[in-house]
C-alpha positions as CSV (number, residue, x, y, z in Angstrom):
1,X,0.0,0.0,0.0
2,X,3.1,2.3,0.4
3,X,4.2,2.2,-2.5
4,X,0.9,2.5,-4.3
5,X,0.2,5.8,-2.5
6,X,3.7,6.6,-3.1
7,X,5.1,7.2,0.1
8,X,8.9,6.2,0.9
9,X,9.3,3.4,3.8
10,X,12.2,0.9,4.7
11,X,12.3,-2.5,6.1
12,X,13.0,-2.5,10.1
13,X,15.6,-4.7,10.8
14,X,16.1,-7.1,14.0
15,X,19.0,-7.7,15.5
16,X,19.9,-11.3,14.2
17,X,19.8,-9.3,10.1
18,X,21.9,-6.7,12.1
19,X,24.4,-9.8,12.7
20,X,24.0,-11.4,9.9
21,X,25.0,-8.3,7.5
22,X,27.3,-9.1,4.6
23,X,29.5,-6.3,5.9
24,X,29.1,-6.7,9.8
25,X,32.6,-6.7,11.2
26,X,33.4,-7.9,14.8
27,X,36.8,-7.5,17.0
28,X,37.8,-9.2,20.2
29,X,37.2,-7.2,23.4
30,X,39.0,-8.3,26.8
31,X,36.3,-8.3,29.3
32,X,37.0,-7.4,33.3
33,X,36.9,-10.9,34.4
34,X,39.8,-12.1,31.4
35,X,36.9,-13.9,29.1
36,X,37.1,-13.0,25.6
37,X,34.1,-12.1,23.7
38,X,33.5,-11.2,19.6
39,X,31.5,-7.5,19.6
40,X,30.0,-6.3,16.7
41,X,33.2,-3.5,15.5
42,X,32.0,0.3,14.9
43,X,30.7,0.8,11.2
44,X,33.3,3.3,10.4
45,X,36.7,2.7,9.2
46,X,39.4,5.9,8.7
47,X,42.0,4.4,6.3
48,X,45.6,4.9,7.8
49,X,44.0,4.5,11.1
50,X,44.4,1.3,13.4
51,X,41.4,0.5,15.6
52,X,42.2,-0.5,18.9
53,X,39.7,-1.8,21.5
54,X,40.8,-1.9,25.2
55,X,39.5,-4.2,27.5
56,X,35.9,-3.3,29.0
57,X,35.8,-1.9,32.1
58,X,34.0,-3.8,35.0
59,X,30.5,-2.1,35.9
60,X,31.4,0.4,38.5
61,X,35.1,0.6,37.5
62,X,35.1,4.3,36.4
63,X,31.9,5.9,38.9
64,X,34.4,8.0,40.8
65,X,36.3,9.4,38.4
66,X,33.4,10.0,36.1
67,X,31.1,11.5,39.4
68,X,34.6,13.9,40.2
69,X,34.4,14.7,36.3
70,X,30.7,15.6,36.3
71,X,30.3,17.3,39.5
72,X,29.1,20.5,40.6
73,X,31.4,23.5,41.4
């Protein structure tokens, strides 16, 4: 029916097409507790320029530095 009335649409994708995307690129991430997981990589890629991912931070890791960075005063 969109298209007869001529109105533009696009397909909603899940997260399983989002996966399973020719192009979909993944990198290894370190997580806090040493296990090794594949995460879907950023979409962008700056030629000349090396991604490098650091490990992931365990939950909590970073509150007082990011609470001393984002306070009042």
């Amino acid at each position: 029916r969109l298209e007869e009335a001529r109105i533009a649409y696009g397909r909603l994708s899940s997260l399983d097409d989002l996966m399973r995307h020719p192009q979909a690129r993944f990198v290894a991430v370190e997580l806090s507790d040493g296990k090794v997981i594949d995460c879907l990589a950023p979409g962008v890629v700056v030629a000349g320029r090396e991604d490098r991912y650091g490990p992931v931070p365990a939950l909590g890791a970073d509150d007082a530095a990011l609470r001393a960075e984002f306070a009042e005063g």
